[in-house]
Each structure stands twice: as C-alpha cells, then as structure tokens.
MDAnalysis code that builds the backbone (N, CA, C; Angstrom):
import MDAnalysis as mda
import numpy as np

u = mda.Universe.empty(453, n_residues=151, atom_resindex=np.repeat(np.arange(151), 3), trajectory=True)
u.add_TopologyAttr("name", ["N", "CA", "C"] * 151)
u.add_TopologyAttr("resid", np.arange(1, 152))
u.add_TopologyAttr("resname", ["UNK", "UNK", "UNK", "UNK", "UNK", "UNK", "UNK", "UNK", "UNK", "UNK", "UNK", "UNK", "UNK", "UNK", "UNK", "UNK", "UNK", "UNK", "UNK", "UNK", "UNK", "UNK", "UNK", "UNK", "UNK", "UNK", "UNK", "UNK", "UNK", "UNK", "UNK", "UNK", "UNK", "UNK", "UNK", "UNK", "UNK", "UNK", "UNK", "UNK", "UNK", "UNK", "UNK", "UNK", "UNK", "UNK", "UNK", "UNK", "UNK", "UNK", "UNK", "UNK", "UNK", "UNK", "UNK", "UNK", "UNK", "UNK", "UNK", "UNK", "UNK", "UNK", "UNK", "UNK", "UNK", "UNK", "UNK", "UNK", "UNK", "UNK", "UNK", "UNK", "UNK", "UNK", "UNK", "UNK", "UNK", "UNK", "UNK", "UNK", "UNK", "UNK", "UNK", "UNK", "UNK", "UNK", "UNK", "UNK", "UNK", "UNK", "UNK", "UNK", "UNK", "UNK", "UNK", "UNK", "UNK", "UNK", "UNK", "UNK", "UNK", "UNK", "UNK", "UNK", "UNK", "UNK", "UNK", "UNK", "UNK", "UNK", "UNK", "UNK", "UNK", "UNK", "UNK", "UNK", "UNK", "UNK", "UNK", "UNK", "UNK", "UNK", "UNK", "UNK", "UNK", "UNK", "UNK", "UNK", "UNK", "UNK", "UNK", "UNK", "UNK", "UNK", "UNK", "UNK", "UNK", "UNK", "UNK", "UNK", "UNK", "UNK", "UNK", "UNK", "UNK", "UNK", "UNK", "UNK", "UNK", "UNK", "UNK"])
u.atoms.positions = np.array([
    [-47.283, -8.426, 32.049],
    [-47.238, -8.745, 30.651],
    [-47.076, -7.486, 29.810],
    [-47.748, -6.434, 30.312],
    [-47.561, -5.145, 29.152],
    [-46.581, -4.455, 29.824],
    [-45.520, -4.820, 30.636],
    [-44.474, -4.078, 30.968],
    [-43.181, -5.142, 30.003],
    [-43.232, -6.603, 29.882],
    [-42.347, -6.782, 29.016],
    [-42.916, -6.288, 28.083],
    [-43.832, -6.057, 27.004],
    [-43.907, -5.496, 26.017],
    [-43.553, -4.415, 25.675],
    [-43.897, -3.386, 26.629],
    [-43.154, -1.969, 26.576],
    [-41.392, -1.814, 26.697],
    [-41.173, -2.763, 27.590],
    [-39.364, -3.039, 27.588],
    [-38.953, -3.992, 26.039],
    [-39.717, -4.687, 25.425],
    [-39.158, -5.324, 24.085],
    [-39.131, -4.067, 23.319],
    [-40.194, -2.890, 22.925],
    [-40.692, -2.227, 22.141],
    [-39.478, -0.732, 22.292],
    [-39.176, -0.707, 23.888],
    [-38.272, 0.134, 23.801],
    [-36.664, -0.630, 23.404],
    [-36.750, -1.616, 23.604],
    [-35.257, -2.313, 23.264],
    [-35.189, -1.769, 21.555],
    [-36.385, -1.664, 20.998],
    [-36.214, -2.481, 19.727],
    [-35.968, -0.931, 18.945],
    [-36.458, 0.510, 19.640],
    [-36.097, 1.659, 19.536],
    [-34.705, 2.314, 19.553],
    [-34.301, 1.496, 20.726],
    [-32.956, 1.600, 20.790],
    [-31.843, 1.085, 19.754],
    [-32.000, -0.081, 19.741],
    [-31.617, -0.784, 18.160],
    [-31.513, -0.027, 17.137],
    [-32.739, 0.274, 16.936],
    [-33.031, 0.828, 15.675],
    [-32.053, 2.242, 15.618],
    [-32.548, 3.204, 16.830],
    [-31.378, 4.413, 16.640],
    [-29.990, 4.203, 16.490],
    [-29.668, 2.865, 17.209],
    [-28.113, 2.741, 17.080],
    [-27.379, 2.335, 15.486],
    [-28.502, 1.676, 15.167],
    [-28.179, 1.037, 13.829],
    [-28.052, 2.370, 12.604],
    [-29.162, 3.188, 12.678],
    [-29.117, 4.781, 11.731],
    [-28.203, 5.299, 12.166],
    [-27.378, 5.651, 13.408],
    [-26.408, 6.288, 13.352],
    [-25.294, 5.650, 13.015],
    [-24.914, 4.261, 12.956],
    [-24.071, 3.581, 12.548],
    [-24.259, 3.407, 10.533],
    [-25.158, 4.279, 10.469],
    [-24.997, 3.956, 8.857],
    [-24.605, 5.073, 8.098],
    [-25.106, 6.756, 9.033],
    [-24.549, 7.804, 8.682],
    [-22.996, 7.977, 8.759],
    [-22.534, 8.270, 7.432],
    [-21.146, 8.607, 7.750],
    [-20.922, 9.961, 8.672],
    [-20.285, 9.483, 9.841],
    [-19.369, 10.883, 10.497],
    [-18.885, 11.022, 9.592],
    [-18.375, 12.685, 9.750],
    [-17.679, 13.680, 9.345],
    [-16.435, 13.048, 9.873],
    [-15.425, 12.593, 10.748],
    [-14.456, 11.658, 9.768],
    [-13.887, 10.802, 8.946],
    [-15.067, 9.828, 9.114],
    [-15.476, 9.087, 7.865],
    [-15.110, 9.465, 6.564],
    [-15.908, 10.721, 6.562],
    [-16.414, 11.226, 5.633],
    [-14.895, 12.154, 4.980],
    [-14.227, 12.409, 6.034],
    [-12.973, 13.147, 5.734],
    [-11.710, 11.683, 5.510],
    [-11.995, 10.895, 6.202],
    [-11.087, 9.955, 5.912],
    [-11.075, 8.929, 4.867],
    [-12.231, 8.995, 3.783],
    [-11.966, 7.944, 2.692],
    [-10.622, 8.270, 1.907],
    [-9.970, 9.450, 2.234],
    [-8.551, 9.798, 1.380],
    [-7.192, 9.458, 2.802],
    [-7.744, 9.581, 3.351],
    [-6.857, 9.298, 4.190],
    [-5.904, 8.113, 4.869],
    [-4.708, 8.134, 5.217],
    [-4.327, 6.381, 5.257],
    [-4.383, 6.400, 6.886],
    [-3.830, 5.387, 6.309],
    [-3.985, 4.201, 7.447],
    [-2.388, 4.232, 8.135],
    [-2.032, 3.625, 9.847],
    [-1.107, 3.598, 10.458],
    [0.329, 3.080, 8.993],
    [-0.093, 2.197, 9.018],
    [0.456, 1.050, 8.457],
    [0.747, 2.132, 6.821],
    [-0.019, 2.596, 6.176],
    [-0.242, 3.370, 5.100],
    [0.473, 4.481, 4.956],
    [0.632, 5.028, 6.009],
    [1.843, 6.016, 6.251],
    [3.161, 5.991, 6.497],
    [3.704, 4.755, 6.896],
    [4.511, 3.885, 7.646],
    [5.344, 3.589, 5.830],
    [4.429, 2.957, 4.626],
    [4.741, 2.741, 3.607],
    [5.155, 3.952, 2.296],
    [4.758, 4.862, 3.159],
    [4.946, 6.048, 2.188],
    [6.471, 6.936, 1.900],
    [6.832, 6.620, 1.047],
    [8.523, 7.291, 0.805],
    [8.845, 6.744, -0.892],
    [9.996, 6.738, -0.739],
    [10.881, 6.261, -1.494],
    [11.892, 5.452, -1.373],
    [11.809, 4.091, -2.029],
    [12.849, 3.065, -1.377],
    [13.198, 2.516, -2.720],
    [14.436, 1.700, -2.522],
    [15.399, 1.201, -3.210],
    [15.581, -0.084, -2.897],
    [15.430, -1.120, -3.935],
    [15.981, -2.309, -3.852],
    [17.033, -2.897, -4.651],
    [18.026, -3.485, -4.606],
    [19.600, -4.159, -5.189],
    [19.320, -5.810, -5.624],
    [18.744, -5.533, -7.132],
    [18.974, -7.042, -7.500],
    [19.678, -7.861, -6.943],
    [19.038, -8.836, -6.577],
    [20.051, -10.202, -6.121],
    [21.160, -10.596, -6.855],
    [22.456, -10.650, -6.332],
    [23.730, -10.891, -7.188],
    [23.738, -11.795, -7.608],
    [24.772, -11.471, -8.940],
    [25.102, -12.815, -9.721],
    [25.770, -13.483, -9.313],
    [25.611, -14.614, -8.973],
    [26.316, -15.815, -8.137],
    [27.792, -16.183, -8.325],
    [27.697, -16.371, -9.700],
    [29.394, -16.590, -10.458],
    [30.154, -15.210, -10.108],
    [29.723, -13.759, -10.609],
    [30.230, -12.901, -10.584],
    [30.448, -12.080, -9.441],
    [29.442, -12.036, -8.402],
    [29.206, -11.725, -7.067],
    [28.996, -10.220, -7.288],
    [28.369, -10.305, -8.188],
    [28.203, -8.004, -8.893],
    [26.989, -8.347, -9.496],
    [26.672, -7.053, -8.547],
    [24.988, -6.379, -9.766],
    [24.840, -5.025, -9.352],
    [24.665, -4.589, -10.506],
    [24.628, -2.617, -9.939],
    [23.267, -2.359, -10.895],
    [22.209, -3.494, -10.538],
    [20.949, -3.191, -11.007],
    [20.143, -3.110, -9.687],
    [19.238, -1.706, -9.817],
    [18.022, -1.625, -8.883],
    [17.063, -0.913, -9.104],
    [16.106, -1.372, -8.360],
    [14.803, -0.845, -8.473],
    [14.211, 0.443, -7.873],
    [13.664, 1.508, -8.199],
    [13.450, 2.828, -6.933],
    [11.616, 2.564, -7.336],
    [11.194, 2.776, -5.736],
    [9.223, 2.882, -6.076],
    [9.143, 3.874, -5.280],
    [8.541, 4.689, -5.868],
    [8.307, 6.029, -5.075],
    [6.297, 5.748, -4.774],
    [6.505, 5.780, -3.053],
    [4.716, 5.315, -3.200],
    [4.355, 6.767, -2.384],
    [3.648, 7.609, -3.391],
    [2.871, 8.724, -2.587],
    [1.977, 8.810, -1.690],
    [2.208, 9.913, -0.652],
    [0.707, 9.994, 0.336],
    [-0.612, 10.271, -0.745],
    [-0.617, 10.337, -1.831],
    [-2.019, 10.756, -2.195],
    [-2.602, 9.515, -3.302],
    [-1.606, 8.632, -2.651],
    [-2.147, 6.759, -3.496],
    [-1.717, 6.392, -4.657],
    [-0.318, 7.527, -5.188],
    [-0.228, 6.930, -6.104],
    [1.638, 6.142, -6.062],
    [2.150, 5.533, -7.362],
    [3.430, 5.051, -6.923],
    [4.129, 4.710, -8.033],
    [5.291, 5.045, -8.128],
    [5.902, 4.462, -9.766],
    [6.876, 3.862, -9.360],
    [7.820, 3.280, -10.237],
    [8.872, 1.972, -10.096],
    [9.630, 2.421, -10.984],
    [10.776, 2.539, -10.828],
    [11.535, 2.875, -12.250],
    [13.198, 1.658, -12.155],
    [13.600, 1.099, -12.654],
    [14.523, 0.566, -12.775],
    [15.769, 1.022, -13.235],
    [16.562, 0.956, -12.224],
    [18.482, 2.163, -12.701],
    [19.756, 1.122, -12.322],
    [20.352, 1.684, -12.806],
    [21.803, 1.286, -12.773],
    [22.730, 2.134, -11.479],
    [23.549, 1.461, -11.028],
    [23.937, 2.242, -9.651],
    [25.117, 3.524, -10.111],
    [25.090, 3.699, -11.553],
    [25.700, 4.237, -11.524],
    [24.632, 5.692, -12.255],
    [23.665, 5.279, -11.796],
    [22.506, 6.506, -12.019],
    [21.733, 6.849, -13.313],
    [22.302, 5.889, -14.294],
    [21.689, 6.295, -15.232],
    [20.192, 5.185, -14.985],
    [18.908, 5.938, -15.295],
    [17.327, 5.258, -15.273],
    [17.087, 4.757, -16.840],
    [16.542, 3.709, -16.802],
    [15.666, 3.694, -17.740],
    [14.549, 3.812, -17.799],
    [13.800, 4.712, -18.234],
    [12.762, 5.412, -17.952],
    [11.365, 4.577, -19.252],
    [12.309, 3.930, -20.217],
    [10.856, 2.849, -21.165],
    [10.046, 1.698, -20.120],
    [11.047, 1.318, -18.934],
    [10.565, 0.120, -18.680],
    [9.829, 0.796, -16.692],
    [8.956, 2.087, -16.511],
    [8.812, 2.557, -15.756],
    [7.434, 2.404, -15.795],
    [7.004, 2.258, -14.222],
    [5.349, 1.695, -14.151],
    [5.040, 2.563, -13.446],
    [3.651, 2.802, -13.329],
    [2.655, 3.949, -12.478],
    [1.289, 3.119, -12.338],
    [1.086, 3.930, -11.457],
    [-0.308, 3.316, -11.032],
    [-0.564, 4.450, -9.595],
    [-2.021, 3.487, -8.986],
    [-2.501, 3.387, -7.623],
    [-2.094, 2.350, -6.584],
    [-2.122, 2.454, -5.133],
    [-1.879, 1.454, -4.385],
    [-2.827, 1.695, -3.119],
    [-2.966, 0.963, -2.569],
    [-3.163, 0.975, -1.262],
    [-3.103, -0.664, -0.746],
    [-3.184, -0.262, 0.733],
    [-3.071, -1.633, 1.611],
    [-4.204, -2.072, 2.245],
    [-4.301, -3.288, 2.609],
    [-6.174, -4.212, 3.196],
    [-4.937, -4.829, 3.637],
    [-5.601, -5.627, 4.661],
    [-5.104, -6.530, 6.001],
    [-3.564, -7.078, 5.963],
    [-2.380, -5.733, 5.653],
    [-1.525, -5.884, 5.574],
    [-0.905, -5.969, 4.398],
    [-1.480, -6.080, 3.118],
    [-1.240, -6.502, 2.089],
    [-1.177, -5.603, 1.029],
    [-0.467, -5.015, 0.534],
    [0.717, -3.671, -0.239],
    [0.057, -4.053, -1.862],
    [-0.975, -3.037, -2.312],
    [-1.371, -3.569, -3.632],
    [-1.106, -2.781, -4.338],
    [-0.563, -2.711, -5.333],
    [-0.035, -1.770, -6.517],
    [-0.738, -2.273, -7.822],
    [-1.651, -1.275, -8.215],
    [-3.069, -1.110, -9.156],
    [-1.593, -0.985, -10.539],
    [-1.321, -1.232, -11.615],
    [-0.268, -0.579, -12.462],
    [-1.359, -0.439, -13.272],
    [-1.325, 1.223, -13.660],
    [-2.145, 1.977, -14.650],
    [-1.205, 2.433, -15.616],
    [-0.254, 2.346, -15.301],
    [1.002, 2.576, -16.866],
    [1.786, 1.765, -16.668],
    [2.164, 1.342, -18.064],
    [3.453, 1.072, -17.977],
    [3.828, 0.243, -19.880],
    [4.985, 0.268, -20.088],
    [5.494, -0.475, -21.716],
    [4.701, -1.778, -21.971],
    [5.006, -2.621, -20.972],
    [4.894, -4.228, -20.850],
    [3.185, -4.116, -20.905],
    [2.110, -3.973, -21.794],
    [1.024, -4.366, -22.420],
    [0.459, -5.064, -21.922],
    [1.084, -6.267, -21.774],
    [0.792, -7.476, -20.790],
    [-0.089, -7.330, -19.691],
    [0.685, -6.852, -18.503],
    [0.491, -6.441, -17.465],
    [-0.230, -5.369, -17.192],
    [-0.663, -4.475, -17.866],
    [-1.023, -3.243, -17.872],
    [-2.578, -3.305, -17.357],
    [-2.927, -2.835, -15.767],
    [-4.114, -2.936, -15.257],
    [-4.762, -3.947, -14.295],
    [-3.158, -4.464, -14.095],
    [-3.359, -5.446, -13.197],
    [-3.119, -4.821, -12.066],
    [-2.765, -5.933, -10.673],
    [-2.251, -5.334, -9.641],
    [-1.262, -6.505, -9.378],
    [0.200, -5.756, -8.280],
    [1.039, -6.918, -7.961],
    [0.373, -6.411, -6.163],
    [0.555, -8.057, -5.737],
    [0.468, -7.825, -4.097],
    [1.379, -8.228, -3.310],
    [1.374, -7.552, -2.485],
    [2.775, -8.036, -1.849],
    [2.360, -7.638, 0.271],
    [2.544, -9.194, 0.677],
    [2.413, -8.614, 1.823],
    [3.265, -8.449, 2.898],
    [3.201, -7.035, 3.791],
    [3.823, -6.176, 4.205],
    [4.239, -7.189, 5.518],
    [5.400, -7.813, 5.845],
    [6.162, -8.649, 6.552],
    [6.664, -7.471, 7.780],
    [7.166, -6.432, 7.309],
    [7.208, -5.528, 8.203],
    [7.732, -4.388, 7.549],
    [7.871, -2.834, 8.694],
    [8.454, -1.641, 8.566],
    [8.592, -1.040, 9.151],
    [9.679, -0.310, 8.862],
    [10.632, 0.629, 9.571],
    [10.970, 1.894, 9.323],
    [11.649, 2.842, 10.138],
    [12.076, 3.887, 9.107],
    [12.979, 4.055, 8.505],
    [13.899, 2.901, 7.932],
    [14.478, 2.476, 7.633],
    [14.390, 1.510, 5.949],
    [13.233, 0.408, 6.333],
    [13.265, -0.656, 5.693],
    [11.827, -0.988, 5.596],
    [11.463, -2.172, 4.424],
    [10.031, -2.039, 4.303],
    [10.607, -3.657, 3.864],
    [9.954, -4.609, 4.367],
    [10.191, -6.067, 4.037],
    [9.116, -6.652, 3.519],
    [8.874, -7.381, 2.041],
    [7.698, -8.118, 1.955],
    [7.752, -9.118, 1.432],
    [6.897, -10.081, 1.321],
    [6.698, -11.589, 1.133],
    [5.981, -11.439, -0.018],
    [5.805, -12.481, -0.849],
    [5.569, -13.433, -1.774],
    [6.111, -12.579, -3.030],
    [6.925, -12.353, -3.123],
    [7.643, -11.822, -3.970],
    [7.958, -12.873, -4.895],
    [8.508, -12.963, -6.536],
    [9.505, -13.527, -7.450],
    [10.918, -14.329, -6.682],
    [11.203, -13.330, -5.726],
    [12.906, -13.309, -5.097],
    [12.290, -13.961, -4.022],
    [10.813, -14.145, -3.216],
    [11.207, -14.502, -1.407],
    [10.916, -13.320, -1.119],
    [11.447, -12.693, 0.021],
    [11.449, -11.895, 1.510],
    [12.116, -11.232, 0.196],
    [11.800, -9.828, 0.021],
    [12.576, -8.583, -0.419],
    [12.656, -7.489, 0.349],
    [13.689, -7.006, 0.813],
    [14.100, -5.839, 2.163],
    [14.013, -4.200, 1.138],
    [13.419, -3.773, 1.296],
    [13.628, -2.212, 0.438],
    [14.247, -1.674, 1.815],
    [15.271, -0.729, 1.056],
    [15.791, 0.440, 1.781],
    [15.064, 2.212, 1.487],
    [14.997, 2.645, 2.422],
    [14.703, 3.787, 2.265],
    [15.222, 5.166, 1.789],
    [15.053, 5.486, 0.824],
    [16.186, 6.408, 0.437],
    [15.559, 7.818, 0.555],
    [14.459, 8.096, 0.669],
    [13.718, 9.306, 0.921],
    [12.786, 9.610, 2.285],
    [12.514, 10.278, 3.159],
    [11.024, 10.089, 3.717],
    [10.204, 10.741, 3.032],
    [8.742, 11.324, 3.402],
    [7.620, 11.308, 2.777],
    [7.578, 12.854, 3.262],
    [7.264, 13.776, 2.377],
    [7.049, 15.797, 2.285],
    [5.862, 15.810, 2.957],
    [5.642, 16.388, 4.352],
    [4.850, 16.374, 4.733],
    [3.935, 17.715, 4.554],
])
C-alpha cells in the first residue's frame, strides 16, 4: 500500500516538472514569435494579379501588385499594364497566416470604410511561381510572382 502511494506521489512530480517546463518559453520560442512559418515564407514576395477580362471586349490591362514582407507587413497597389500606379487607391497593413488562411490586417488605406479591418483569404496553394487562393470576390485567384523575397 505505501509503495503505490510513493509511485502516485512520484507520478504526480513528474507531471508537475513536465508541465513548468512546458510553460517556460524556450529560447526559440522566445526567438520565434517574429519569425514565420513554412507556409509564411513560401507567401513572401511580390505578386501580380490580371483583372478578369471583359467578356464583350476580351481586354483588361488592369492589375493588382501586393508586396507581402518577411517582417509582416504588405501593401496592394493597383496599375495599369502599361505601368502607370495609382497610388490614392493603395492599402497597407499587417498579415500573417493561422491554419492556412492568408490574413491581411489593412492599417491604411483611402476607402474609410474598410480601414482596420482584415480580408482573408485561404491559401489553396504555392509555388515559386504562383500563390492560389479561395474565397475571393472572383473564386480561385492565381497570383503570379513577379519578385522573390531579399534575403
């Protein structure tokens, strides 16, 4: 009888140490709250998307560029393919990603409205190439990559 007691009493020691060290942050932890994720790095560049064409006309030389930084942040600017930006209707913010899902915090931007929200968008897939996501306005939107990321 006082040998299970001594085996509950040491179980319950053990527990207990495992649980305090599971609450101290390691030192990568501790180095990694800035740090991304597989998937997080994978999203980091500069990409380009090509309005969906006009149906009647079969032309659009409108697109979108989002530049999403390694250090969390990301802007959107909307251009013409023939390079000229308009730079009034340009958003900024924070982003990061949770269980696949591409969140863009917008901390600037003209449109008042919107200002402080977040859009989400989840990450369908990527490449080094291409970045595809779902629940978009459009459906499935394919970004192309027009930059990689300064390491």
């Amino acid at each position: 009888m006082r040998s299970h007691f001594l085996i509950i009493v040491a179980a319950l020691t053990v527990v207990n140490t495992c649980r305090c060290q599971e609450r101290q942050p390691t030192n990568s932890a501790a180095q990694g709250a800035n740090s991304l994720s597989l998937l997080e790095s994978q999203v980091v560049g500069i990409w380009r998307w090509a309005l969906p064409k006009d149906e009647p006309s079969g032309m659009t030389n409108l697109f979108i560029t989002l530049h999403i930084s390694a250090d969390r942040s990301w802007s959107l600017t909307p251009g013409h393919h023939d390079n000229i930006h308009d730079e009034s209707d340009t958003q900024s913010g924070h982003w990061f990603v949770h269980d696949r899902a591409l969140v863009l915090r917008i901390d600037e931007t003209k449109m008042r409205l919107i200002q402080k929200m977040a859009a989400v968008y989840d990450v369908k897939s990527v490449t080094k190439t291409t970045l595809t996501v779902t629940n978009s306005p459009f459906g499935d939107v394919t970004w192309t990559r027009v930059a990689q990321p300064k390491d």
